[in-house]
N, CA, C and O atoms as a printed pandas DataFrame, in Angstrom:
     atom_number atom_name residue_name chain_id  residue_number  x_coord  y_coord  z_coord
0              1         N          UNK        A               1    2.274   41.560   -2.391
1              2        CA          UNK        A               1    2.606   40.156   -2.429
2              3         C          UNK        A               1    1.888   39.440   -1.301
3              4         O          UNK        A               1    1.706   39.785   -0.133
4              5         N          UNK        A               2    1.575   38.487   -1.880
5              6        CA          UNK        A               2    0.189   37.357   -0.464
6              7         C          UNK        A               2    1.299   36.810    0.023
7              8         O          UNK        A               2    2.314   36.562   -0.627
8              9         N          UNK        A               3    1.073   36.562    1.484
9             10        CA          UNK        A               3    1.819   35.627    2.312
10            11         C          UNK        A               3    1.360   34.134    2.332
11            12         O          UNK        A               3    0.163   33.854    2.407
12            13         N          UNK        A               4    2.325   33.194    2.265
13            14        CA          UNK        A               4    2.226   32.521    1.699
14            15         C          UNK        A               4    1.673   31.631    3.569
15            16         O          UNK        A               4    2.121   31.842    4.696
16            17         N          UNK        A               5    0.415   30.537    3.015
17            18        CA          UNK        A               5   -0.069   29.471    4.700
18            19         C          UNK        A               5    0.678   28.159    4.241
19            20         O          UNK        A               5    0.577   27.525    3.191
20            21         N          UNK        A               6    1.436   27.957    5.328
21            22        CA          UNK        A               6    1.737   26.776    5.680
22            23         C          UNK        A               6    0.864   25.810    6.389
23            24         O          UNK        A               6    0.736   26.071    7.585
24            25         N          UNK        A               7    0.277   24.842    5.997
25            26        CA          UNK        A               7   -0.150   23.499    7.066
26            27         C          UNK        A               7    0.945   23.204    7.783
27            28         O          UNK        A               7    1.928   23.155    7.045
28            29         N          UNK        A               8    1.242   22.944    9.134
29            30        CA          UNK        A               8    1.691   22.343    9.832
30            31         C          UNK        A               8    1.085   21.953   10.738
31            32         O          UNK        A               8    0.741   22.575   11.744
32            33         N          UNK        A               9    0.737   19.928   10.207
33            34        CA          UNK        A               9    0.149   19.494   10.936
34            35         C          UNK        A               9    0.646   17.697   11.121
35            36         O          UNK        A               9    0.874   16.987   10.142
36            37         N          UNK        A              10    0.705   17.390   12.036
37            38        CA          UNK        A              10    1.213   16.010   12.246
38            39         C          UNK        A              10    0.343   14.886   11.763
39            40         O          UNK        A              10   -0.853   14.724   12.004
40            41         N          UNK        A              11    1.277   14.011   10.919
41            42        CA          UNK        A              11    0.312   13.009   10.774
42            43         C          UNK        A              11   -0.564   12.086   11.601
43            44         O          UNK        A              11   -0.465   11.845   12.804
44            45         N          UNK        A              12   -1.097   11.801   11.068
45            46        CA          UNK        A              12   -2.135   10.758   12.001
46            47         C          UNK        A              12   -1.713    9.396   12.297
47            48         O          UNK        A              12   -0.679    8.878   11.874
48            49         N          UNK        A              13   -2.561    8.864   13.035
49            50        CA          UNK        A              13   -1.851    7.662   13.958
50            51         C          UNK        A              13   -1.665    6.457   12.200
51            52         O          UNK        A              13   -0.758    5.679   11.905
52            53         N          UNK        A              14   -2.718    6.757   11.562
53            54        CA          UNK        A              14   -2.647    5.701   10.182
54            55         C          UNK        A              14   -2.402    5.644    9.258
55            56         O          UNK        A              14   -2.392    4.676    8.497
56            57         N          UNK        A              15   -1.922    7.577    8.981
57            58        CA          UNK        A              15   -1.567    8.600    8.151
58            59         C          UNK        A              15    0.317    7.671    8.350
59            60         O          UNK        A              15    1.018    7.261    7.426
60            61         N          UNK        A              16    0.565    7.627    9.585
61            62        CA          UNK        A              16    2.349    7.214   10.381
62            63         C          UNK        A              16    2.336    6.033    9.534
63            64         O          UNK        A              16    3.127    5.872    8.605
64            65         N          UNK        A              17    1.452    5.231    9.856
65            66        CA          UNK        A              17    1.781    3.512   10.052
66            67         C          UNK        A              17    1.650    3.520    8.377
67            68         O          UNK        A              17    2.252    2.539    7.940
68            69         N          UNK        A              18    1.128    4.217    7.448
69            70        CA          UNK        A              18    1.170    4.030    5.465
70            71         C          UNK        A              18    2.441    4.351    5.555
71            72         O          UNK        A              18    3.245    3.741    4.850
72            73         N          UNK        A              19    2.833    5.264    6.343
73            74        CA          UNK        A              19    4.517    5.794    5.470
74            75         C          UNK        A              19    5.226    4.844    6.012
75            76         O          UNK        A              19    6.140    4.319    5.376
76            77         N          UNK        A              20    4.974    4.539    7.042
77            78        CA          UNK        A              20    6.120    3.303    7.429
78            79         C          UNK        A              20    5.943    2.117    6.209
79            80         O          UNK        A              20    6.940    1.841    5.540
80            81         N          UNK        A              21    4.902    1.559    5.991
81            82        CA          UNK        A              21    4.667    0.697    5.213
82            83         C          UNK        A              21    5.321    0.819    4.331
83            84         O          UNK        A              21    6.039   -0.140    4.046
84            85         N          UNK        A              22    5.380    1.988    3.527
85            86        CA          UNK        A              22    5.342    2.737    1.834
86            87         C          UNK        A              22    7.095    2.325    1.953
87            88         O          UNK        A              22    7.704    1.595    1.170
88            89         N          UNK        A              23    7.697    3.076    3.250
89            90        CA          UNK        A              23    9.001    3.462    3.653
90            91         C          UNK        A              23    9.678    2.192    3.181
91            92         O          UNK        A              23   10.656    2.212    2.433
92            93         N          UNK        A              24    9.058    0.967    3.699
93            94        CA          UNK        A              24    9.808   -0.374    4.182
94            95         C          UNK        A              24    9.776   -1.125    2.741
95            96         O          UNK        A              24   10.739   -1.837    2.455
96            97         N          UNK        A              25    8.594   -0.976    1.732
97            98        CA          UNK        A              25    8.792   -1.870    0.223
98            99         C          UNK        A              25    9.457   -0.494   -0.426
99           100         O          UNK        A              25   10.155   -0.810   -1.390
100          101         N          UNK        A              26    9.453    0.716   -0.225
101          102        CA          UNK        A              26   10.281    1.377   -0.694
102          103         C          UNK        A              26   11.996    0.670   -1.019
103          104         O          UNK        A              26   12.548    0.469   -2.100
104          105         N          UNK        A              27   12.484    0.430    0.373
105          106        CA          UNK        A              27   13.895    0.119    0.667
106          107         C          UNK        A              27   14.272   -1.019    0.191
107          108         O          UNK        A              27   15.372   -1.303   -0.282
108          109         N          UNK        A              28   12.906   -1.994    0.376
109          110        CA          UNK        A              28   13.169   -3.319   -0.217
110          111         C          UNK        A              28   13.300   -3.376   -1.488
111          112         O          UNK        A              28   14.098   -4.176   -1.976
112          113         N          UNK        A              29   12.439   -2.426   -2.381
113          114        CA          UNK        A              29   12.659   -2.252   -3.835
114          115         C          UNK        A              29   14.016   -1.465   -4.372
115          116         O          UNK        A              29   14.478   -1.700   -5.488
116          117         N          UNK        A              30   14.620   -0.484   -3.437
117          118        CA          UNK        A              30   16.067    0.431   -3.670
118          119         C          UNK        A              30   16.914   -1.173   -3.874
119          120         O          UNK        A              30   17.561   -1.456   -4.883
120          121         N          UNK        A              31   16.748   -2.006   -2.795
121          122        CA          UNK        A              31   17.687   -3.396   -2.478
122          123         C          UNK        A              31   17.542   -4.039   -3.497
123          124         O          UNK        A              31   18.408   -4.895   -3.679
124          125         N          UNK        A              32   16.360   -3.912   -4.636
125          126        CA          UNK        A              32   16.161   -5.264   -5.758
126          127         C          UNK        A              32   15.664   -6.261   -4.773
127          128         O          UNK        A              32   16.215   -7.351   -4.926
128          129         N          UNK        A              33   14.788   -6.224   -3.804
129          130        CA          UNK        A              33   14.524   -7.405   -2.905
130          131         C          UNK        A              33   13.214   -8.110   -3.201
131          132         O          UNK        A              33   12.869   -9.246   -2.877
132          133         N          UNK        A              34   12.343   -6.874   -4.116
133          134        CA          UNK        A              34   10.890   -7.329   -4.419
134          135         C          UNK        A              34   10.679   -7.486   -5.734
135          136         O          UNK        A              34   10.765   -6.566   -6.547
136          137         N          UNK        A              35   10.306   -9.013   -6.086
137          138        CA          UNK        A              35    9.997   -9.800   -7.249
138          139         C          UNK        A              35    8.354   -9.159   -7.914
139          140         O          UNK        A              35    8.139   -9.160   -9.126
140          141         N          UNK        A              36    7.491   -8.731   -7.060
141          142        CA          UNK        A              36    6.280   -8.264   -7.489
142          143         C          UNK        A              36    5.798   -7.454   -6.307
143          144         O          UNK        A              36    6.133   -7.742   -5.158
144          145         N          UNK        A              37    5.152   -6.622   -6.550
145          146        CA          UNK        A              37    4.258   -6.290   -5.645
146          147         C          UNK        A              37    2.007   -5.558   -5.934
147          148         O          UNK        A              37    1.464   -5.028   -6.904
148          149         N          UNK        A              38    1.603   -5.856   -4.893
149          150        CA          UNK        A              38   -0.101   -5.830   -5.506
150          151         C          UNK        A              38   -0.215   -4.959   -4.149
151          152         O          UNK        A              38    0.081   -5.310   -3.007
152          153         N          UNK        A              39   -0.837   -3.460   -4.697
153          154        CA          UNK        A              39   -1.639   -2.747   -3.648
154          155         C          UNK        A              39   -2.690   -2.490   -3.766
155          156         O          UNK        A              39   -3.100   -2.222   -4.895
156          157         N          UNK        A              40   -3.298   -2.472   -2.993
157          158        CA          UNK        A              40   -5.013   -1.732   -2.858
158          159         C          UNK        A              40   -4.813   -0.502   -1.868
159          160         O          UNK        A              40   -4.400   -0.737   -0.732
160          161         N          UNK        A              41   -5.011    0.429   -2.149
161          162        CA          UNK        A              41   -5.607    1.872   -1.528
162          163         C          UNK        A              41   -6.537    2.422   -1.607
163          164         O          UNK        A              41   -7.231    2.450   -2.623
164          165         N          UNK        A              42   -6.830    3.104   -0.355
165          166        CA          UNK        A              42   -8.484    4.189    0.026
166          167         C          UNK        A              42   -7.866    5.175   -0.408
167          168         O          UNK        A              42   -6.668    5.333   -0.175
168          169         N          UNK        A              43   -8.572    5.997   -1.106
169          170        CA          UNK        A              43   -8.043    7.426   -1.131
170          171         C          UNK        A              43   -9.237    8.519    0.066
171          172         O          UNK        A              43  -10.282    8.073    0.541
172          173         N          UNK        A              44   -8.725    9.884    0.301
173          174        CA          UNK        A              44   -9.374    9.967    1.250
174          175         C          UNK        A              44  -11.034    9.979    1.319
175          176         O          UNK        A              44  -11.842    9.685    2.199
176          177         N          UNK        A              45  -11.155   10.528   -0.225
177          178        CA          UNK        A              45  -12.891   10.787   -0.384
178          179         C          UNK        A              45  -13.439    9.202   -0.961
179          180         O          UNK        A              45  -14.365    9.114   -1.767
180          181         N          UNK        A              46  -12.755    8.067   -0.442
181          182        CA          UNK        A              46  -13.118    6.696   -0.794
182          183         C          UNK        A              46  -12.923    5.252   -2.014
183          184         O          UNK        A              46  -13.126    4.038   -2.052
184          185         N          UNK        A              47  -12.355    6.463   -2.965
185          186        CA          UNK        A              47  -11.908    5.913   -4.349
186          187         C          UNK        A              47  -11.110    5.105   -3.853
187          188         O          UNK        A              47  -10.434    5.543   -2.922
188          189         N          UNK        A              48  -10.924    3.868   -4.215
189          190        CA          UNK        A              48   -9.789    2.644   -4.058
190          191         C          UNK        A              48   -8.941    2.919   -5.895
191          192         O          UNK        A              48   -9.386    3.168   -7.015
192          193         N          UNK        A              49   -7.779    2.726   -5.395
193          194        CA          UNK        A              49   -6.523    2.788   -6.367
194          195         C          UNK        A              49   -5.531    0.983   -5.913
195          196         O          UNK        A              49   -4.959    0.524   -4.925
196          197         N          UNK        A              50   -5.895    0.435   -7.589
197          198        CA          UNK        A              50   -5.267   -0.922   -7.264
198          199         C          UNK        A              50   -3.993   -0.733   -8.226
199          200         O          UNK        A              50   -4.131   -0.084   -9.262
200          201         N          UNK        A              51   -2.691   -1.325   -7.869
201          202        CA          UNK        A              51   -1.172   -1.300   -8.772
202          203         C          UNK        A              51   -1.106   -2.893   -8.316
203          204         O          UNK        A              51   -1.227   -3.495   -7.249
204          205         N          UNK        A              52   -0.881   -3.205   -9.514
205          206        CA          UNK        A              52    0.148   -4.847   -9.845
206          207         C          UNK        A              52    1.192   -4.370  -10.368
207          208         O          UNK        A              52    1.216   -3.417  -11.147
208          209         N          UNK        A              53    1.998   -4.913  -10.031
209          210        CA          UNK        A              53    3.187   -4.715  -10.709
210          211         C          UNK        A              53    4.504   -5.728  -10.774
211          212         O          UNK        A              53    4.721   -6.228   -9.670
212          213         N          UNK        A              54    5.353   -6.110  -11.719
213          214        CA          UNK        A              54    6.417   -7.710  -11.622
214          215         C          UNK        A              54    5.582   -8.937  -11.669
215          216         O          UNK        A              54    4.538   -9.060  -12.309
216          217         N          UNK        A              55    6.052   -9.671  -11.054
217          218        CA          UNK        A              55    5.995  -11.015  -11.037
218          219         C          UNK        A              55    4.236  -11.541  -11.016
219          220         O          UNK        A              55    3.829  -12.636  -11.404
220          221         N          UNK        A              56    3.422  -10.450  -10.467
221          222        CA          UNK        A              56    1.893  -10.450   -9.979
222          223         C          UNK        A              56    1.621  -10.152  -11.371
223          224         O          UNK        A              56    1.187  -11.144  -11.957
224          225         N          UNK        A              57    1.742   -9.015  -12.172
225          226        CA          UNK        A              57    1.520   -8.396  -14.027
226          227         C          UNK        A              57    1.569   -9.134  -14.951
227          228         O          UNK        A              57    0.819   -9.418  -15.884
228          229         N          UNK        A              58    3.056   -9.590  -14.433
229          230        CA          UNK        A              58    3.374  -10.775  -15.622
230          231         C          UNK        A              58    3.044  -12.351  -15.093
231          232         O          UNK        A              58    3.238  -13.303  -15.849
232          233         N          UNK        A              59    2.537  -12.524  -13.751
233          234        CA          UNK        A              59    1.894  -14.056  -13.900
234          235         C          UNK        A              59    0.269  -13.867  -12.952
235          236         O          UNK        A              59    0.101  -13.939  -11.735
236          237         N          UNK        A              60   -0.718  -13.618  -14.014
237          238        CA          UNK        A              60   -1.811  -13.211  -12.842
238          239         C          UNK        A              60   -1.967  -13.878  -12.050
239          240         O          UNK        A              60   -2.436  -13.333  -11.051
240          241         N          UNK        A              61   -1.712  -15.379  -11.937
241          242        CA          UNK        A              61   -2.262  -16.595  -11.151
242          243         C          UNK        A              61   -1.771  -16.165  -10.324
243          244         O          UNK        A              61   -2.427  -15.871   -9.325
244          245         N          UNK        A              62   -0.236  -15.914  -10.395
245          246        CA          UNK        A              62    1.091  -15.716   -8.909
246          247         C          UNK        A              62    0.049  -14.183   -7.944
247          248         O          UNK        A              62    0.227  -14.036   -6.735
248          249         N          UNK        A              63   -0.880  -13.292   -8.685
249          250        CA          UNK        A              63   -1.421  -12.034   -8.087
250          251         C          UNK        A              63   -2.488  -13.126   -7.541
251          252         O          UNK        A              63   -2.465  -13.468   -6.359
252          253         N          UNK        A              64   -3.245  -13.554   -8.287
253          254        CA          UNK        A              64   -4.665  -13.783   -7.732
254          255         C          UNK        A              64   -4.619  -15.059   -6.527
255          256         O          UNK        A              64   -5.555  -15.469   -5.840
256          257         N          UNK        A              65   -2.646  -15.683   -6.550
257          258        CA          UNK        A              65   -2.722  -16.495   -5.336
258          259         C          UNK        A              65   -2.509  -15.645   -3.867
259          260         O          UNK        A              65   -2.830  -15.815   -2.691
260          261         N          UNK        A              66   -1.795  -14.664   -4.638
261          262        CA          UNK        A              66   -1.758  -13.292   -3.191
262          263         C          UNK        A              66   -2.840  -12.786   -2.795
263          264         O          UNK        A              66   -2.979  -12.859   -1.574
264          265         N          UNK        A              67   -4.014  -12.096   -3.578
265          266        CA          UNK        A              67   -4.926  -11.901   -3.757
266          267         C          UNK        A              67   -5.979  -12.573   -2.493
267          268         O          UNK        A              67   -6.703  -11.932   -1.731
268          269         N          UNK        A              68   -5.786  -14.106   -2.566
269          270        CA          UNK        A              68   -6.501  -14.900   -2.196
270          271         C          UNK        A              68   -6.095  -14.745   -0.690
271          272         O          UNK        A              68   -6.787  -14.375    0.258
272          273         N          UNK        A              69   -4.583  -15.190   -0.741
273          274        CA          UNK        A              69   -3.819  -15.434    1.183
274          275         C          UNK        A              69   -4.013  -14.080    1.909
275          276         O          UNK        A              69   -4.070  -14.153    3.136
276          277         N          UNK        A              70   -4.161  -12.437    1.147
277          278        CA          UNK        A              70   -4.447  -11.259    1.571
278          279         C          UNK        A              70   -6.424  -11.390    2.675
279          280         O          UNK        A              70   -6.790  -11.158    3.828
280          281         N          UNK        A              71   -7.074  -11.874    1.406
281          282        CA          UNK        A              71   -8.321  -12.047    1.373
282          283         C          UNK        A              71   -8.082  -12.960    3.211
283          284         O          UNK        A              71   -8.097  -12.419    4.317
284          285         N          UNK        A              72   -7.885  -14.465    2.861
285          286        CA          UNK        A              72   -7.807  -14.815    4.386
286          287         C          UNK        A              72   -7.514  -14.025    5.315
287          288         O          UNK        A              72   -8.326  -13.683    6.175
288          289         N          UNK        A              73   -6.241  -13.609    5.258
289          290        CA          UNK        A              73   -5.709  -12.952    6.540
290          291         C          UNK        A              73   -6.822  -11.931    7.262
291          292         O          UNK        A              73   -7.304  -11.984    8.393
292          293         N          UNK        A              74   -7.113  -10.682    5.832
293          294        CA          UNK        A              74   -7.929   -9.827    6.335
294          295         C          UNK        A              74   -9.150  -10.539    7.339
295          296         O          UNK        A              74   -9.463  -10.152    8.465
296          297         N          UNK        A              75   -9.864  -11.948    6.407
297          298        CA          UNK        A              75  -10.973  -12.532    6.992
298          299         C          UNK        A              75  -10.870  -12.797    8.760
299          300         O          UNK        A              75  -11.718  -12.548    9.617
300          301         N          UNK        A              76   -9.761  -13.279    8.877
301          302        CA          UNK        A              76   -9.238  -13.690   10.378
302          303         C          UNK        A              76   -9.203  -12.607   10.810
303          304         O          UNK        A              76   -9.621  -12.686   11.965
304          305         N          UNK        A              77   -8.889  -11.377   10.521
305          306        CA          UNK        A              77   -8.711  -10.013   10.961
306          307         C          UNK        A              77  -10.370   -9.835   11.487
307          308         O          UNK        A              77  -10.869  -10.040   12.594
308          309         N          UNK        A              78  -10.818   -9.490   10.534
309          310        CA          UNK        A              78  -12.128   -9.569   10.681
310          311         C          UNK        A              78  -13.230   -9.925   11.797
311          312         O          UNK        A              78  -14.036   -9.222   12.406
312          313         N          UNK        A              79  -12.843  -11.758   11.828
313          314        CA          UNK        A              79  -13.446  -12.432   12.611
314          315         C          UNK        A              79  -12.845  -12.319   14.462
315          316         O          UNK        A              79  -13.301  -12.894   15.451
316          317         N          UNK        A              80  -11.781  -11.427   14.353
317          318        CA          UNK        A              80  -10.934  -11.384   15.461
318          319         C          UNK        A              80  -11.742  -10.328   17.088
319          320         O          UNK        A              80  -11.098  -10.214   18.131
């Protein structure tokens, strides 16, 4: 019988700050608190993975006005 390898390894400083993220619309969604939500993700070898989902699915305008205020913020991020 093979012995079985465990990874034990701590997440990373950005690996922490997704689960917190994930953690927090998690709870808000257990609460019924979130009307829609729109993600964009890196995966690690670069593939981006996009989810609409609620209020963003069923009204694209209401996504593509998030879409847009995301777009700023990042820009200011950016320019910072």
């Amino acid at each position: 019988m093979a012995a079985a390898v465990l990874r034990i390894a701590r997440a990373s400083q950005h690996e922490q700050h997704i689960i917190e993220v994930l953690e927090h619309y998690l709870a808000l969604a257990r609460r019924g608190s979130l009307r829609g939500l729109a993600v964009c993700a890196k995966g690690r070898t670069g593939q981006e993975h996009i989810s609409v989902v609620g209020v963003y699915r069923d009204d694209p305008a209401q996504g593509v006005n998030a879409a847009m205020r995301m777009s700023w913020k990042l820009t200011q991020m950016q320019d910072d």
